[in-house]
MARBA-3410 file (N, C-alpha, C, O; in Angstrom, 1 decimal):
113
93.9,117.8,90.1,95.0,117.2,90.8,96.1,116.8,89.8,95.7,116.2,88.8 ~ 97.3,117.2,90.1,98.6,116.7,89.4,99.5,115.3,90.1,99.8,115.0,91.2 ~ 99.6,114.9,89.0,101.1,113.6,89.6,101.9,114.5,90.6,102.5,113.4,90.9 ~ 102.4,115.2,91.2,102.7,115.7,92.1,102.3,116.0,93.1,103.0,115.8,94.1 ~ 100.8,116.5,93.2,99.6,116.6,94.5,99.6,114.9,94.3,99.8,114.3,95.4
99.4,114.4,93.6,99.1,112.8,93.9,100.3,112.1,95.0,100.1,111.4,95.9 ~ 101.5,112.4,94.6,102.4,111.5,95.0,102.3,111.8,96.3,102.4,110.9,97.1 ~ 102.1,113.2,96.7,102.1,114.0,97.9,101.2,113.3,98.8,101.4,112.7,99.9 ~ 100.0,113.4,98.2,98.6,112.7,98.8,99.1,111.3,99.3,98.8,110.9,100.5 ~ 99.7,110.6,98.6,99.8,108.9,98.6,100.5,108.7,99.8,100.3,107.8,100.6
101.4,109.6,100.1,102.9,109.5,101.0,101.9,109.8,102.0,101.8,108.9,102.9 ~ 101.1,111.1,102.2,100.1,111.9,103.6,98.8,110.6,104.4,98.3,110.6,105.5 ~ 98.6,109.7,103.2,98.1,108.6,103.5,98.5,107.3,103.9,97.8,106.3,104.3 ~ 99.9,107.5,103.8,100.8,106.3,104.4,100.9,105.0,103.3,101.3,103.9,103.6 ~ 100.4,105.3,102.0,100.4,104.3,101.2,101.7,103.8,100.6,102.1,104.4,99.6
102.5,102.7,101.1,103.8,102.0,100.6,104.0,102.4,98.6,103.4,102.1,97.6 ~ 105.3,103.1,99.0,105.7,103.2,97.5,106.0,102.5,96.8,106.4,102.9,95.7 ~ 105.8,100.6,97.3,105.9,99.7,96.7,104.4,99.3,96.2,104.5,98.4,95.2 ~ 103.2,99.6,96.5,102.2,99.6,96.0,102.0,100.4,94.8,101.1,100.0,94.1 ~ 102.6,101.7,94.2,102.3,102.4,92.9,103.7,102.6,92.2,104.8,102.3,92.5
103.2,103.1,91.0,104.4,103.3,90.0,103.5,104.9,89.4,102.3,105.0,89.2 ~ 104.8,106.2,89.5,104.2,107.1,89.3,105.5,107.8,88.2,105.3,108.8,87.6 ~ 106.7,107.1,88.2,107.5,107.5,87.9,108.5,106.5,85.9,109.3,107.0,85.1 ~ 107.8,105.5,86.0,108.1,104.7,85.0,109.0,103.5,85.8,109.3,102.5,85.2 ~ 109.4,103.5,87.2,109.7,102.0,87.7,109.2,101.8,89.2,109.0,102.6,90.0
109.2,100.5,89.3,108.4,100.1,90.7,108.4,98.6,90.8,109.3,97.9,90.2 ~ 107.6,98.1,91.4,107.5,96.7,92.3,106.5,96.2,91.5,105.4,96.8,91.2 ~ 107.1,94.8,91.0,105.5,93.7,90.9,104.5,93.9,91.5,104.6,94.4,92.6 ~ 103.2,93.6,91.1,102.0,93.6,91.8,101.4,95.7,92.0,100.3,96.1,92.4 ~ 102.5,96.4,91.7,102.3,97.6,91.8,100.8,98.4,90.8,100.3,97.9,89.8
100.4,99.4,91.4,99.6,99.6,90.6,100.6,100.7,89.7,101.6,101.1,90.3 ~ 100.5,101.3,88.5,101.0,102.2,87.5,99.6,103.6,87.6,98.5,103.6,88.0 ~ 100.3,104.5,87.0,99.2,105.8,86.3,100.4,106.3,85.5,101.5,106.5,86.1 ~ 100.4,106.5,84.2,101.2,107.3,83.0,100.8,108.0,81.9,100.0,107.6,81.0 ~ 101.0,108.6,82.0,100.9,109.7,80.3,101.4,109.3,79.3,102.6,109.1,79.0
100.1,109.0,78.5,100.7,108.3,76.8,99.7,109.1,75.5,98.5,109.3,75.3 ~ 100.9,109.5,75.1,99.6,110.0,73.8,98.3,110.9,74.4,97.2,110.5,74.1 ~ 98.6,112.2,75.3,98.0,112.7,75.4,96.9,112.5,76.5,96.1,113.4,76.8 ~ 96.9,111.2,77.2,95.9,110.6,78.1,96.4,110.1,78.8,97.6,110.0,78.9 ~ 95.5,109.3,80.0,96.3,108.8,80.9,96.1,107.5,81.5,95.1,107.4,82.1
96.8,106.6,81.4,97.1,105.0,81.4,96.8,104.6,82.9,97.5,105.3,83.6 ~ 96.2,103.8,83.5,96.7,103.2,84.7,96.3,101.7,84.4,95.4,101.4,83.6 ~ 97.1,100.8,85.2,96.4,99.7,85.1,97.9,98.9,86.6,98.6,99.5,87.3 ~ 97.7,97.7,86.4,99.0,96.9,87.1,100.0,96.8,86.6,100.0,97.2,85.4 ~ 101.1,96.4,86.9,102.2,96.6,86.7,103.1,94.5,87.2,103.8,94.3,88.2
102.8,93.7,86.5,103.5,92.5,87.1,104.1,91.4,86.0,103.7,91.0,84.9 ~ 105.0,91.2,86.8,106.4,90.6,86.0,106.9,91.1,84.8,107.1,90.5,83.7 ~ 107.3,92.7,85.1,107.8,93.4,83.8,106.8,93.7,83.0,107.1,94.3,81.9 ~ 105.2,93.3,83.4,104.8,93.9,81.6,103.6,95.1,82.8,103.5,95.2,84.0 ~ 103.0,95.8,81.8,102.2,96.9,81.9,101.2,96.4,81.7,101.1,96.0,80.5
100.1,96.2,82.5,98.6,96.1,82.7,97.4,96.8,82.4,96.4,96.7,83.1 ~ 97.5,97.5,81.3,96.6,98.8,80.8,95.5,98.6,81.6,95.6,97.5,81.9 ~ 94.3,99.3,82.1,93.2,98.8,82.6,92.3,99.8,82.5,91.1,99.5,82.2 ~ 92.6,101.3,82.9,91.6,102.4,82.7,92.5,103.2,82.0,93.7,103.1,82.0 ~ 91.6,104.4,81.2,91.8,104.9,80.0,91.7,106.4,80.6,90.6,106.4,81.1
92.2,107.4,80.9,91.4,109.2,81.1,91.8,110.0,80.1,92.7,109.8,79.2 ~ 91.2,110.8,80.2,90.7,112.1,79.4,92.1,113.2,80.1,93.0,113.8,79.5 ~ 91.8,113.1,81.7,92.7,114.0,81.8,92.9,114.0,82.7,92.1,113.5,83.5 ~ 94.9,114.5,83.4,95.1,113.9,84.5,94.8,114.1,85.9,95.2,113.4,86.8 ~ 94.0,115.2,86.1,93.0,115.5,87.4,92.1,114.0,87.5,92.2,113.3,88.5
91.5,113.8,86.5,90.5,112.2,86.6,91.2,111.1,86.9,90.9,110.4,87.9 ~ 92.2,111.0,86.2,93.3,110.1,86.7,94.1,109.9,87.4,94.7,108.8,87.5 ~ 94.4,111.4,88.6,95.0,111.5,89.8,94.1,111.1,90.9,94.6,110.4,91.8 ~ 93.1,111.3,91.0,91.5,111.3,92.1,91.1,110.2,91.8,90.9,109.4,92.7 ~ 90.8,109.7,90.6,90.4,107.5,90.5,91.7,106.9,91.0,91.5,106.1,91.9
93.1,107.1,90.5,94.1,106.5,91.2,94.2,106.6,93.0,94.4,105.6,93.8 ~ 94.1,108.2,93.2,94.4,108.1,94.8,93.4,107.2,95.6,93.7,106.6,96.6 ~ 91.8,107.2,95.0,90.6,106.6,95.3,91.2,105.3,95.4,91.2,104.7,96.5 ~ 91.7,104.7,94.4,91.7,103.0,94.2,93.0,102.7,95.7,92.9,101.8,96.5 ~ 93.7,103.4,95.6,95.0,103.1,96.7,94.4,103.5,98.1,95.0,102.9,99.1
93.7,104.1,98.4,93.7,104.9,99.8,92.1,103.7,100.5,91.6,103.9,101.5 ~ 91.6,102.6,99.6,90.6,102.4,99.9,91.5,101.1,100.6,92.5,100.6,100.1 ~ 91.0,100.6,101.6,92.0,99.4,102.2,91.4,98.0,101.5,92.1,97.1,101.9 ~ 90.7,97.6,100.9,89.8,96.4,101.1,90.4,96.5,99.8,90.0,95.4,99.6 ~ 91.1,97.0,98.5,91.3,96.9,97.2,92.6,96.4,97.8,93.1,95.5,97.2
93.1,96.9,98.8,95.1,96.9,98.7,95.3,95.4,99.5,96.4,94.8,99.5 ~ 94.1,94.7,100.1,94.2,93.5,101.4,94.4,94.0,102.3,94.8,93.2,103.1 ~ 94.5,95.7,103.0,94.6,95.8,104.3,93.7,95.8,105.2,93.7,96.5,106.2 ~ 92.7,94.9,104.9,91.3,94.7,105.5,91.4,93.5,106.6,90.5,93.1,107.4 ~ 92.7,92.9,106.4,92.8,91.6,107.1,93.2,90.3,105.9,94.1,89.4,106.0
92.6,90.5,105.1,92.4,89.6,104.2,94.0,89.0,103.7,94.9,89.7,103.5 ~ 94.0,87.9,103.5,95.0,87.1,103.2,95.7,87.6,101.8,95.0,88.1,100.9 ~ 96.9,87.4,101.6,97.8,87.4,100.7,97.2,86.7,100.1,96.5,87.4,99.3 ~ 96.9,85.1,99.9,96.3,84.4,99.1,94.9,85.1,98.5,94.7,85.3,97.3 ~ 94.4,85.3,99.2,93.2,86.0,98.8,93.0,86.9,98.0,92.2,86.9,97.0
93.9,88.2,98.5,93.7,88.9,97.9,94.1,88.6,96.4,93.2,88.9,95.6 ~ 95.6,87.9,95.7,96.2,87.2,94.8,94.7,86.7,94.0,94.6,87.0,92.8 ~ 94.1,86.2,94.4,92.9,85.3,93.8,91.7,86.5,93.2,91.1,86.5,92.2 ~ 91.7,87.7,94.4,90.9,88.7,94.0,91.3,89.4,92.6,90.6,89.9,91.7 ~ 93.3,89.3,92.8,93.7,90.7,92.0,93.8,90.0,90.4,94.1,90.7,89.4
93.6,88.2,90.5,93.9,87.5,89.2,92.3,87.8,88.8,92.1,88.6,87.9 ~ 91.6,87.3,89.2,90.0,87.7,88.8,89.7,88.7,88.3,89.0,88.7,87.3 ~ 90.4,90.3,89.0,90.0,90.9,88.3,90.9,91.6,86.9,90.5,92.3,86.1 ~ 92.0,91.2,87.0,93.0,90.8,85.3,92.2,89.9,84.3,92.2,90.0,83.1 ~ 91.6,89.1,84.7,91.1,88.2,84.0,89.8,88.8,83.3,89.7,89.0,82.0
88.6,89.3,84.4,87.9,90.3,83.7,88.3,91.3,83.2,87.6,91.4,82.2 ~ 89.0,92.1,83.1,89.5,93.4,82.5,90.5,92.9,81.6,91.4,93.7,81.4 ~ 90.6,91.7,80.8,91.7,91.5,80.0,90.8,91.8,78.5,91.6,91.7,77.5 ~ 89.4,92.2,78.2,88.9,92.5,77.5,89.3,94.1,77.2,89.6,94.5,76.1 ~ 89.2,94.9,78.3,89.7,96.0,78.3,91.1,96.5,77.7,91.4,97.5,76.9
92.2,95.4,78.3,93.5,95.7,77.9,93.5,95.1,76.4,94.5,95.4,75.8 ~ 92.9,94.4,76.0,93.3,94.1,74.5,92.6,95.5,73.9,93.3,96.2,73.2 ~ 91.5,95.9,74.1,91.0,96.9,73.5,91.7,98.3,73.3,91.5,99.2,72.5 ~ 92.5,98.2,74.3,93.6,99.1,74.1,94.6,99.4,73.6,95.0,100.5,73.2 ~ 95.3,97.6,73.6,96.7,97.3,73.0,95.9,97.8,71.4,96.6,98.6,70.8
94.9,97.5,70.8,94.5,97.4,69.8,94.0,98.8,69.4,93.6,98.9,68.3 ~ 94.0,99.8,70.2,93.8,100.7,70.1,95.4,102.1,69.3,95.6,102.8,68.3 ~ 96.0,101.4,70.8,97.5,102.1,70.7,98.0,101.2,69.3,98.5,101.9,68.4 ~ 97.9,100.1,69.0,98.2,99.3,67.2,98.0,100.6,66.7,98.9,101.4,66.6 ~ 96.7,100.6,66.2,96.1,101.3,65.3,96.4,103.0,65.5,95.8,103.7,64.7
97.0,103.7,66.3,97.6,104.7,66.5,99.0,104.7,66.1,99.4,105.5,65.2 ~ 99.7,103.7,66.8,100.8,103.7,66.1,101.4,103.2,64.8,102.5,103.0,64.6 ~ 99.9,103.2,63.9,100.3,102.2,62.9,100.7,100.8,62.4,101.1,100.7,61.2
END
């Protein structure tokens, strides 16, 4: 799958273009997927900064885990579940995965020197 079958897919699923960033801009709270250095980035996207959070190899893996994570309702709160809620769900899991994003930031360091 390509960023283009992706965006296609996302739109055929009715998923709000305010939920992803596929292009380099988008909405707080949005989820991201990008190409850096040969691989492919996804993570959140809120209050201007980038959220690193999963790492791919290639972007077939990273089109099919991205469409997976958006198309499942109970990740996005379309399950019923409260704004607040979900907020609480989406800080918990930044908070766990903030191990990940340093491991990265520290990663891309030492790449770029």
């Amino acid at each position: 799958m390509t960023v283009d079958e992706l965006r296609d897919e996302l739109r055929r699923s009715g998923v709000s273009p305010d939920a992803y960033i596929l292009d380099g801009s988008g909405a707080d709270g949005a989820y991201y997927l990008r190409a850096e250095d040969g691989r492919w980035i996804g993570g959140s996207f809120d209050r201007g900064t980038y959220w690193p959070e999963w790492l791919f190899e290639s972007e077939d893996q990273a089109c099919r885990t991205f469409l997976a994570l958006l198309t499942k309702p109970a990740l996005l709160g379309a399950s019923g579940e409260s704004a607040e809620a979900y907020e609480r769900r989406r800080q918990a899991h930044l908070a766990a995965t903030a191990p990940l994003r340093e491991a990265l930031d520290a990663a891309r360091a030492r790449l770029n020197g």
